[in-house]
C-alpha positions, -999 to +999 in steps of 0.1 A: +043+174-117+026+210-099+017+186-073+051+174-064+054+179-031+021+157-024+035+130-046+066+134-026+051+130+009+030+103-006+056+079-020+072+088+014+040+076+035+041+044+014+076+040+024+071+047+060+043+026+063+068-011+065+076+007+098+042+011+115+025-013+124-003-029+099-023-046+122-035-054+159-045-090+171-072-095+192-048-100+221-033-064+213-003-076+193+011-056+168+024-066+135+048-042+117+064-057+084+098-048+091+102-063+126+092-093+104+116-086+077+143-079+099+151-112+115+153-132+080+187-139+073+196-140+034+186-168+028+155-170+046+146-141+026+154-154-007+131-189+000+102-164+014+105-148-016+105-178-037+072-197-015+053-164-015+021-160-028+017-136-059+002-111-035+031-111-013+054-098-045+028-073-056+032-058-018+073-062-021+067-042-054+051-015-041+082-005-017+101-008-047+081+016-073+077+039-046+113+040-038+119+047-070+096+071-076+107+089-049+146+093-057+133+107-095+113+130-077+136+144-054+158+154-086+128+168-103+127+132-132+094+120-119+061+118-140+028+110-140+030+075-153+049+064-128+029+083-101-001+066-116+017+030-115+032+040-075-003+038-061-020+017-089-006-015-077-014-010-037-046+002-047-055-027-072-040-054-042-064-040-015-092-039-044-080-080-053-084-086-011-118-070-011-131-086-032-118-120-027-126-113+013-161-103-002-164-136-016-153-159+014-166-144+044-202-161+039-180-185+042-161-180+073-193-176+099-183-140+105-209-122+116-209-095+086-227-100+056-205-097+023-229-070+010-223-047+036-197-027+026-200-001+056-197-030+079-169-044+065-152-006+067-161-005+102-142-039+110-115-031+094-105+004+108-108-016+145-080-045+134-061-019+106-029+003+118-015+034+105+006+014+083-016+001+059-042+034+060-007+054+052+001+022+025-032+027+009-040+063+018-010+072-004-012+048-028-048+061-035-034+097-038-005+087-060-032+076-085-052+107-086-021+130-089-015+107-115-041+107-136-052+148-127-025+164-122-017+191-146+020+187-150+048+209-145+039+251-154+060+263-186+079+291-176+074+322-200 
């Protein structure tokens, strides 16, 4: 890929973002995934695992592709497919929550109509951390580099 290096720090932001925090309660509380993560024991694990939603797996995933695409990047293997596929699957999860948040919130007596897309932005940057905008700010990239990026120059 030309644009390695962005695809690098990208894969690297998705990464980093289980260590931020995701979001902030209306009594200030953070929630970062890894403090979560890091008091399951084994087993725990394995029957969270088992129990979760499919929603929950597609956000495991995504640490996974971009781990990997990561380590084929650092040796120079990576491609564009799997660029594309890094940030396709955060990007199509958040799209699957919009939308199904779109659907219920006439529902849940929030005041914010479901049509109100700016609105909706606007509550979401007060409750979102940097770990998801790093999640799905890289993600998003991931998928441009992957479907426009040139690929790698032919040397002469």
């Amino acid at each position: 890929m030309l644009f390695r290096p962005l695809a690098l720090l990208c894969a690297a932001a998705i990464l980093a973002s289980i260590f931020l925090p995701w979001f902030t309660t209306a009594l200030g509380e953070t929630l970062v995934p890894w403090n979560t993560i890091r008091i399951l024991n084994v087993d725990q694990m394995q029957d969270a695992v088992r129990n979760a939603p499919p929603e929950v797996i597609v956000f495991l995933v995504s640490f996974a592709l971009a781990t990997i695409f990561l380590l084929l990047a650092l040796i120079g293997q990576e491609s564009k497919m799997l660029a594309f596929l890094t940030g396709a699957i955060p990007v199509g999860l958040v799209a699957w929550i919009v939308l199904s948040a779109s659907n219920q919130v006439d529902l849940s007596g929030l005041p914010i109509s479901s049509g109100d897309l700016s609105q909706m932005l606007a509550q979401a940057t007060e409750v979102l951390g940097p770990g998801a905008w790093a999640w799905s700010g890289g993600a998003g990239i991931l998928v441009l580099l992957g479907l426009l990026d040139p690929g790698r120059r032919r040397r002469a």
